[in-house]
C-alpha positions, 0 to 999 in steps of 0.5 A: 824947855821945863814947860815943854818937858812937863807937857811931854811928861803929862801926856805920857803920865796920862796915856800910861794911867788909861792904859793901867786902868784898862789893864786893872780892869780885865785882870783876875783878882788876886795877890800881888808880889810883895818884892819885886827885884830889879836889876840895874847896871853902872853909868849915868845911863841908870840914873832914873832907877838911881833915882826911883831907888833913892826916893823910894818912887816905886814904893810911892806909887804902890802904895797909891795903888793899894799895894802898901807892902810892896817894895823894891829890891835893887841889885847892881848887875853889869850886862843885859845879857847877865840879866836876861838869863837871871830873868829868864832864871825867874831870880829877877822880876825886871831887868835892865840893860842894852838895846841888843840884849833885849832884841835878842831875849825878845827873840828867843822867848817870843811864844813862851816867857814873852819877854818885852820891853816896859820903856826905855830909860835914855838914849845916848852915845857910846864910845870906842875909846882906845889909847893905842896911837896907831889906831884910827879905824878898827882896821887898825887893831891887831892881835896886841890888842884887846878891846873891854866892854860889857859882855863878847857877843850879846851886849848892846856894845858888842853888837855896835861893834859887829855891826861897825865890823861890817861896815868896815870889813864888809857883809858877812864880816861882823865878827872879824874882831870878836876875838880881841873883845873881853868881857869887863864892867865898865868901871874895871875897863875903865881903869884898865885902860887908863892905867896902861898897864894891860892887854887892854887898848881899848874900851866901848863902855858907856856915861861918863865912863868913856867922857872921863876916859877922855879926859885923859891925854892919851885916850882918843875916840875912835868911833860913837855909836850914833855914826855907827847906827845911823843916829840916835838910838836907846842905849839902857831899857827895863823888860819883864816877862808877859806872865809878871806883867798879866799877874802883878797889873797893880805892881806893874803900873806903879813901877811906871809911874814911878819911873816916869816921875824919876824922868820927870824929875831928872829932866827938870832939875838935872843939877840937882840929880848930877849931885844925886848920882855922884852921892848914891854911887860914891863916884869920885867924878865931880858933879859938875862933870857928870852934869856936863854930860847930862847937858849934852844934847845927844843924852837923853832921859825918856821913856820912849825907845828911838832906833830899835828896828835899826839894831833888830834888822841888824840882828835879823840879817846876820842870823841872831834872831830868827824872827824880824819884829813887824814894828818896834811895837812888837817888842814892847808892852803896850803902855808905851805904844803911844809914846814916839818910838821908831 
């Protein structure tokens, strides 16, 4: 498996090298940013920015690249969408979040900022987890209850549920229960939840959040994502915009190389890394425990995104954006295009 995972690894290291040259060949000479903010949110899911900001990884391959005074600034925003608009803002350099937020900014900025994808960073499960007994489907919900995740409307859990609304409800009916969602981090919904004692009876978050909710006698799954999208799909992805890209080329491909060595690191040692995460973000959950889930094969490290057609025809048909991507490639920046997506 390692054998395999550092060939997989070589290819795209390869494959990104030739294209940053070509990149770095046609781009006019001129001074690069010294600060690049980056944005990351909560979970395991940010585990290889976790990990490009612990060893410093982005700052490495800037330095390899003639950038010595390059460094990364990192701040922990939860939601995509909170993201997308400091992006559009010009107050981030690149942002991270939820496969839907990024369909929908990849829309609406098509023709003028060129917002796209750079790479994937996983693909892994999210849950619907509620602690009301009487509840099986989203059927079952009423207006007691209330159902926590990142941001109503936009954020990658919230488009799970419209499109599981329509499944249930039936075409047209994606926003049936909208009006029971509220907007929360995911470690306040966690603890929300769990405590019982609020409006909220429900939570569609994300790693570990919805496996240590789970943990709890009274918490009961109520649906996973991959049964709602129809198999497996990128959860968390980094983007920036077009003009970022063409003007920084240098910054730009050390950023990637660096997070295809956090990968690489990850997926090769992820004993070590379940340690990593629970020191960096002074979790209280056990290492053991977060490696569990990294050990779970539908939780995946990669740069390559997987389902982004299923979520963008979603998003077309129901009218969030106007425009239906001709392929995944569409969305994203080139470097990535030979890695497999779908």
């Amino acid at each position: 498996m390692r054998s395999t995972l550092r060939s997989i690894s070589t290819r795209a290291a390869a494959a990104l090298a030739t294209l940053a040259c070509a990149a770095l060949a046609s781009a006019p000479l001129h001074a690069e940013v010294k600060e690049v903010r980056i944005a990351k949110g909560f979970g395991i899911g940010y585990l290889p920015l976790i990990v490009m900001e612990n060893e410093q990884l982005f700052e490495k391959h800037a330095k390899a690249a003639g950038l010595p005074d390059s460094a990364a600034k990192w701040l922990v925003i939860d939601g995509g969408t909170t993201q997308a608009q400091l992006l559009i803002g010009g107050n981030l350099e690149v942002s991270s979040g939820g496969l839907g937020p990024l369909v929908t900014i990849w829309a609406r900025t098509k023709g003028n900022l060129n917002v796209q994808g750079m790479a994937s960073i996983n693909s892994m499960p999210l849950f619907l987890n509620t602690i009301n007994p009487a509840v099986k489907s989203i059927r079952d919900f009423t207006d007691k209850d209330r159902i926590a995740l990142p941001v109503i409307k936009s954020s990658i859990q919230a488009v799970i549920l419209q499109m599981e609304a329509e499944k249930v409800f039936g075409a047209g009916q994606q926003n049936t229960i909208d009006r029971l969602t509220v907007s929360m981090a995911h470690p306040d919904g966690t603890s929300a939840l769990l405590s019982g004692k609020t409006e909220v009876t429900a939570h569609l978050s994300a790693p570990p959040f919805q496996y240590q909710q789970l943990k709890d006698p009274k918490v009961k799954q109520v649906f996973s994502s991959y049964d709602v999208v129809g198999g497996p799909h990128t959860f968390n992805l980094i983007w920036t915009t077009k003009k970022f890209r063409d003007e920084n080329p240098k910054t730009y491909s050390a950023f990637l190389a660096a997070l295809n060595e956090a990968i690489t690191k990850i997926n090769a040692d992820k004993p070590k890394y379940a340690k990593v995460f629970v020191e960096f973000t002074k979790s209280k959950l056990a290492p053991e425990f977060i490696l569990e889930m990294m050990n779970d094969p539908q939780i995946r490290f990669t740069m390559a995104p997987e389902g982004t057609m299923r979520f963008a025809a979603f998003l077309h048909k129901i009218g969030t954006i106007k425009e239906l991507p001709g392929s995944w490639k569409d969305m994203f920046f080139p470097e990535i295009h030979n890695l497999p997506g779908n």
